[in-house]
N, C-alpha and C positions, 0 to 999 in steps of 0.2 A: 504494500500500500504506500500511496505519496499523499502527501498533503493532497496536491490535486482531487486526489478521492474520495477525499471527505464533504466533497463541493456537493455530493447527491442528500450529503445529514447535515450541512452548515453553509450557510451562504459566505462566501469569502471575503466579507466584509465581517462578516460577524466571527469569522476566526482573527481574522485582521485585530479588531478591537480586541477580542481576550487577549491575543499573545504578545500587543503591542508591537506588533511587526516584528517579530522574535523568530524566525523558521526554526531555531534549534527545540522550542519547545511544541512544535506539533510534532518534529521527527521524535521527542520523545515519549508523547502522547501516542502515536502509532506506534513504537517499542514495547513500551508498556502495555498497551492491547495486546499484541500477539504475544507477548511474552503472558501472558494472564493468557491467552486460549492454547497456545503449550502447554499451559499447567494441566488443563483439563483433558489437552489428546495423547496424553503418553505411547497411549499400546500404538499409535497412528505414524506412518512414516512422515515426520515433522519434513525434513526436506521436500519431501512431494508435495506437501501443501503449504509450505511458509518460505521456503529454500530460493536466491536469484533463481534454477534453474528449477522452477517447479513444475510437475508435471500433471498437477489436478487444480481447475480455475473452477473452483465451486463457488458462486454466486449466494449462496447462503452465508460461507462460512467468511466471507470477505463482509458480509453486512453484519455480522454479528460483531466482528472484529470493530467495522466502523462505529458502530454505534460503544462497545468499550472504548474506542478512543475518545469517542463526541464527549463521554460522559468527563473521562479525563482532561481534556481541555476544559469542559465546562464547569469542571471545581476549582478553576481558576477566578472564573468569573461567569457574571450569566448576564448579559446583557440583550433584553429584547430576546430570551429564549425561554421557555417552558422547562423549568429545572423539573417539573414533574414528569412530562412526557420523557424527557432522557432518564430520567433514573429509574423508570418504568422499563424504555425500551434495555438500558443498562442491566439490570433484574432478570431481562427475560431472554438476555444474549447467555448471559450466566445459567440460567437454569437451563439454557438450550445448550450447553455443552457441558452441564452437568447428567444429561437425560443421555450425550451420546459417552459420556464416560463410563456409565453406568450400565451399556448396551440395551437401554429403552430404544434409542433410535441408531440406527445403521446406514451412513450419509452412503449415498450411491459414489462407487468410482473411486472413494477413499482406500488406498493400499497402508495394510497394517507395516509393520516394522518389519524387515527381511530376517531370513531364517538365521536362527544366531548357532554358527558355526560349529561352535563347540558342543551346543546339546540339540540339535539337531531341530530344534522345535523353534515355532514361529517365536520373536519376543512381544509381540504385542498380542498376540488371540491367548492371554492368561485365561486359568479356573481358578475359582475362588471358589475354597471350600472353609466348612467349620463343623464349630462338631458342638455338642454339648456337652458339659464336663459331667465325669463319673458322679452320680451322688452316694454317699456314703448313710445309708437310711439305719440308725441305732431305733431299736424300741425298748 
């Protein structure tokens, strides 16, 4: 993502005024975005969707991201913007990559993390198991 990008969640006067003509701090309001939806796609080949040479342009996941950066720009200031409608859209970028963390939802075209060498198994398709602990029942 470029600043440019954010033109479809902020008009660029209105990034203009938060950042004070600053560009260092939208590049790290967009950092911070993707670095916060990295947290969320582990098992996910990060390179194929965040990487210069990426090879999955998913239209969702580039809007979810925008919209975490809008929000971070926007706690800088809020001028002339609906602090609630971002903190809402913010809320529900977050739960949207909390639902595909959690494999509620399964983005199409997304390739998980390549086969890891040494144990022959993919790194991102984990199982999650548990157990219930032994109860020790005295009467």
């Amino acid at each position: 993502l470029t600043a440019a990008d954010l033109g479809t969640h902020l008009y660029d006067e209105v990034v203009t005024e938060i950042t004070r003509s600053q560009a260092p701090l939208v590049a790290k309001a967009i950092s911070a975005a993707i670095a916060e939806a990295k947290s969320y796609l582990g098992k996910y080949d990060l390179p194929a969707l965040f990487g210069d040479n990426a090879t999955v342009d998913d239209e969702a996941l580039k809007n979810k991201v925008k919209d975490i950066a809008c929000w971070h720009l926007l706690r800088l200031a809020n001028p002339n913007v609906s602090m609630e409608l971002f903190r809402t859209l913010y809320e529900d970028a977050i739960k949207w990559l909390e639902k595909i963390a959690q494999g509620k939802i399964d983005p199409d075209g997304w390739p998980y993390k390549p086969v890891d060498p040494q144990t022959g198994f993919p790194a991102g398709a984990s199982v999650y198991g548990s157990y219930n602990p032994k109860r020790n029942n005295h009467f």
